[in-house]
C-alpha positions in Angstrom: 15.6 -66.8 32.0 14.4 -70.4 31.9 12.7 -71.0 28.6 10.3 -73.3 30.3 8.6 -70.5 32.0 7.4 -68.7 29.0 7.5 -65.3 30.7 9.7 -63.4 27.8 7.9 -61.5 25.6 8.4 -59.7 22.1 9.6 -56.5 21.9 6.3 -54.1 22.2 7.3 -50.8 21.0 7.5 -49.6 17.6 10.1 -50.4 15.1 12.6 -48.8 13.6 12.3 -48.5 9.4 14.7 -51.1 8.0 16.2 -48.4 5.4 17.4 -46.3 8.3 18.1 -48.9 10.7 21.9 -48.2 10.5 22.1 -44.4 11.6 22.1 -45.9 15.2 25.5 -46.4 14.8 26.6 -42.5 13.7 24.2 -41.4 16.3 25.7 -42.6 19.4 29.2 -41.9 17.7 28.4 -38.1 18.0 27.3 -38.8 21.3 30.4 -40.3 22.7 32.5 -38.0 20.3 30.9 -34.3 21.3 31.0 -35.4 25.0 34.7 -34.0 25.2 34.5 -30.5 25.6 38.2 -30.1 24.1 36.4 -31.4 20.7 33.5 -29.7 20.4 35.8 -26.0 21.2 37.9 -27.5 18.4 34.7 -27.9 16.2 33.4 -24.6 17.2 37.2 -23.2 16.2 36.1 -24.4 12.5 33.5 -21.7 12.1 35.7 -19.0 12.4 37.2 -18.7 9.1 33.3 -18.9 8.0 32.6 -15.8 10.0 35.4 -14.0 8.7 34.4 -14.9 5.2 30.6 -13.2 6.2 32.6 -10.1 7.4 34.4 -9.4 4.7 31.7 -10.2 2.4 29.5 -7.5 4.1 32.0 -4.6 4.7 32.4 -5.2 1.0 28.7 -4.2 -0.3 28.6 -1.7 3.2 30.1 1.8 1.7 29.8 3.6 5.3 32.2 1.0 6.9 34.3 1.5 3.8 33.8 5.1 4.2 35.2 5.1 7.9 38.1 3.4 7.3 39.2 5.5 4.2 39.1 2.5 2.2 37.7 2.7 -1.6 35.5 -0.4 -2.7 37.9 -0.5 -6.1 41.2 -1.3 -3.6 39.4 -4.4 -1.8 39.4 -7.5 -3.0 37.4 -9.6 -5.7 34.6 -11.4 -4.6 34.6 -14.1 -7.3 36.5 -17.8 -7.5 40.0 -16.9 -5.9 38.0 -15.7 -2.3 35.7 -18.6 -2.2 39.1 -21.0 -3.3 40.7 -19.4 -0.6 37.8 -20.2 2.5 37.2 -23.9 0.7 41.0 -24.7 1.4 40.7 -23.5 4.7 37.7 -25.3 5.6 39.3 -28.5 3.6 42.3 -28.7 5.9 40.0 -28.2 9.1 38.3 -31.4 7.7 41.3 -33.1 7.5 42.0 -32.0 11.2 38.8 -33.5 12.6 39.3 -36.6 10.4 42.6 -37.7 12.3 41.2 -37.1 15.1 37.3 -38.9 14.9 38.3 -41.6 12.0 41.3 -43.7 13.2 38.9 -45.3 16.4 35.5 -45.5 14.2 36.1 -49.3 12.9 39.6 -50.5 14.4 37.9 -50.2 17.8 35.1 -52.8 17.2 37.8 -55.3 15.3 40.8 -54.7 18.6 37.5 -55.6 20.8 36.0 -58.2 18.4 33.0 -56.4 18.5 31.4 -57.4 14.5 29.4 -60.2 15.2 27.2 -58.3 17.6 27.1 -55.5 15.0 26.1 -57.7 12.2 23.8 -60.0 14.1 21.3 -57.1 14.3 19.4 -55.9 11.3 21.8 -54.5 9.1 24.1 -55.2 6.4 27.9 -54.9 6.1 27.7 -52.5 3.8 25.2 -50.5 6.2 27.4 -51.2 8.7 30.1 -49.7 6.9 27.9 -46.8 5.6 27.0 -45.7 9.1 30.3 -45.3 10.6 31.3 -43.3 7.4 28.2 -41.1 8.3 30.1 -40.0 11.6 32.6 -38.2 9.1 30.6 -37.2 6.6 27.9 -35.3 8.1 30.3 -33.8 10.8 33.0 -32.4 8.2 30.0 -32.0 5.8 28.9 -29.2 8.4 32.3 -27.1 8.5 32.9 -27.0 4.1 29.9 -27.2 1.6 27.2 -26.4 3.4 28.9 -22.9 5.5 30.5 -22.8 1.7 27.4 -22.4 0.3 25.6 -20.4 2.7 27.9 -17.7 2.1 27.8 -17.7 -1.7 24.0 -17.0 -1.1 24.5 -14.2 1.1 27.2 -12.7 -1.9 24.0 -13.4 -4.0 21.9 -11.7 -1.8 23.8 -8.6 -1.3 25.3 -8.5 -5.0 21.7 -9.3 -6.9 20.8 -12.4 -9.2 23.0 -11.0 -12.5 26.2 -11.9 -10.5 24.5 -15.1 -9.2 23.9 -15.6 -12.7 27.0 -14.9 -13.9 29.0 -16.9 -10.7 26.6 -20.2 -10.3 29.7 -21.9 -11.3 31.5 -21.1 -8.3 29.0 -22.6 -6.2 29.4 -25.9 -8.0 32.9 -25.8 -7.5 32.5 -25.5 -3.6 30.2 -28.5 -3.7 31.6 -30.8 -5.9 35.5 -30.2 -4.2 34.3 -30.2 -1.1 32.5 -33.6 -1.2 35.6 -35.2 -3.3 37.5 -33.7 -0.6 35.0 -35.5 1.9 34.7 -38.7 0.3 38.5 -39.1 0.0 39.1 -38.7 3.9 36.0 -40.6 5.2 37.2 -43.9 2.5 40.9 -43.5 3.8 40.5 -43.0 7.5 37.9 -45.8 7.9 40.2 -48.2 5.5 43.4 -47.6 7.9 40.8 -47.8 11.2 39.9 -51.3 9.9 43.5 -52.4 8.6 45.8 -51.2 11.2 43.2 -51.5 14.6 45.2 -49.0 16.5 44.4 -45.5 17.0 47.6 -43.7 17.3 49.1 -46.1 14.3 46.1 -45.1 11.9 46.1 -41.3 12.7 50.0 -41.2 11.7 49.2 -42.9 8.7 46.6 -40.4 7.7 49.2 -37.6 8.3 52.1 -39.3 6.4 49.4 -40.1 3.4 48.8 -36.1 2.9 51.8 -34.3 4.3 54.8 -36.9 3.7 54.1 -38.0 0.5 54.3 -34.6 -0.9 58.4 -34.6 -0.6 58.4 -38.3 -1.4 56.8 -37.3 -5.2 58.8 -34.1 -5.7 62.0 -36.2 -5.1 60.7 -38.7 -7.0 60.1 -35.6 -9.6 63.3 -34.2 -9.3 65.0 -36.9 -10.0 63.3 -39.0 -13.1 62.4 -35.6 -14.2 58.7 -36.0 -14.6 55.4 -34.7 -13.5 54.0 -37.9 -12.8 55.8 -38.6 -9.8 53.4 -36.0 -8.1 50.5 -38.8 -8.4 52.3 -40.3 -5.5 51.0 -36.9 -3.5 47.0 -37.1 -2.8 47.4 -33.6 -1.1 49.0 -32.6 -5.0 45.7 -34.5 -6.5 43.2 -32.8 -4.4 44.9 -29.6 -4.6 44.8 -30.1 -8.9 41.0 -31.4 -8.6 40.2 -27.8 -6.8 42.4 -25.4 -9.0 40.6 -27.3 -12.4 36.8 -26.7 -10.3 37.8 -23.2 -9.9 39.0 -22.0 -13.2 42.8 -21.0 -12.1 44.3 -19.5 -15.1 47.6 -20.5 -12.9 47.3 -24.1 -12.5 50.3 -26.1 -11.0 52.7 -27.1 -13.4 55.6 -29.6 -12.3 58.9 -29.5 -14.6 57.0 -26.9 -17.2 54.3 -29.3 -17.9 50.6 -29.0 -15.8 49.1 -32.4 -14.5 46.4 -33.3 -16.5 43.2 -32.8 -14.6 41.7 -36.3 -16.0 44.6 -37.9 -14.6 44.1 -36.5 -11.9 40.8 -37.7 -11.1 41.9 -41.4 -12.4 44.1 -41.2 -9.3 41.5 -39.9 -7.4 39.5 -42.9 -8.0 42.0 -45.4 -7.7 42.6 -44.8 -4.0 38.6 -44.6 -3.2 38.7 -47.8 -5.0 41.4 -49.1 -2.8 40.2 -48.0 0.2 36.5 -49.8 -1.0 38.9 -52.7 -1.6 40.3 -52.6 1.6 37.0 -52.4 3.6 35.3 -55.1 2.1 38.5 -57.3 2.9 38.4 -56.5 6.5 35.1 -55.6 7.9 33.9 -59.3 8.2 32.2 -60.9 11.3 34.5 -63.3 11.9 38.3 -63.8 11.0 40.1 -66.9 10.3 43.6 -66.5 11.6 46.4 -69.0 10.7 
């Protein structure tokens, strides 16, 4: 409109608090992201193994199902760190699922479409930026491990009494803090490729290749220098040591007779989250000088 006709007028309606300013971004992410239907049956598919956790849990304490099907309480299994390892690992890997499939387009679509400068010309940071498109991956896979994870650790609590809540609180730390390392890790290394290689297909094969093909890649390595820390080469072998230490496995993976240290462990843990860091602060920029 011409200026000269002073008809424009401020905005009128009420603003939005500065500090949450940036969960516009997630929002409209889950919008566009649950409006497939093939997704959301996918993310209802993640419950399942959460269900069949609550079932077993309950025709453990319930002696008249038992009783039915001939089974004595002393031949089922142990409801302590190995069943709860066993449902976080499933969960984990349904994370990892969603995360190639919602992470690869979160940033690499707005750089393909140079689409930052009308991000960060609104009210927000790049950090906040940054921060609300990790949001689209953390609250979503947040919803299908720690928090289902949990929930069922209070019903076992519930059914079992507080002297084995008592004596297991350390499993429920486990499921939380492995769960959000597990969490953190995917969200930093999907949003880093989405914002270094700007193509969708190209980023999700990356994210595969990081978990599933470096795990040959560092036993070879292994096998032939004969040493354990080739497997630092493996994030799937880190993660997999990180959860094993959380949950107190007497049988913890040992490569060439010796076990990876658990500090070292998280050292590598925390080198690629601070690569990944590295690699977003590089590239999510309004503008980019190309030579």
């Amino acid at each position: 409109m011409a200026v000269y006709e002073h008809t424009y007028q401020p905005y009128p309606g009420k603003l939005t608090p500065e500090r949450t300013r940036f969960l516009v971004i997630p929002r409209y992410a889950w919008q566009d992201v649950f409006s497939s239907r093939l997704f959301g049956a996918l993310f209802v598919v993640c419950f399942v193994p959460v269900l069949i956790e609550s079932v077993l849990i309950y025709l453990h304490h319930n002696t008249s199902a038992l009783a039915i099907m001939n089974i004595r309480a002393a031949d089922l299994f142990t409801l302590g760190g190995t069943f709860f390892r066993v449902f976080s690992n499933i969960q984990e890997w349904f994370a990892f699922i969603l995360t190639m499939i919602v992470g690869p387009p979160l940033i690499s679509r707005d750089l393909s479409n140079n689409a930052l400068p009308l991000y960060l010309c609104r009210p927000f940071s790049r950090a906040e930026y940054v921060l609300g498109k990790m949001m689209v991956l953390i609250v979503m896979l947040s919803a299908i491990t720690w928090i289902p994870g949990l929930l069922m650790f209070i019903f076992q609590c519930f059914l079992d009494g507080t002297d084995w809540m008592w004596q297991n609180l350390w499993i429920a730390g486990a499921i939380f803090v492995s769960n959000w390392s597990w969490i953190i890790l995917l969200t930093l290394l999907s949003t880093a490729l989405s914002a270094l290689l700007r193509w969708r297909l190209a980023a999700s094969a990356a994210i595969f290749a990081f978990f599933t093909i470096s795990v040959p890649v560092s036993l070879m390595i292994t096998g032939l220098f004969r040493t354990r820390w080739g497997m630092a080469l493996s994030p799937s072998f880190i993660m997999q040591r990180i959860t094993e230490s959380l949950f107190r496995n007497q049988s913890a993976l040992s490569i060439n007779g010796q076990t990876f240290p658990v500090g070292a462990a998280w050292f590598v843990y925390a080198i690629i989250c601070a690569l990944c860091l590295l690699v977003l602060t590089r590239r999510v920029r309004a503008y980019e000088v190309v030579k």
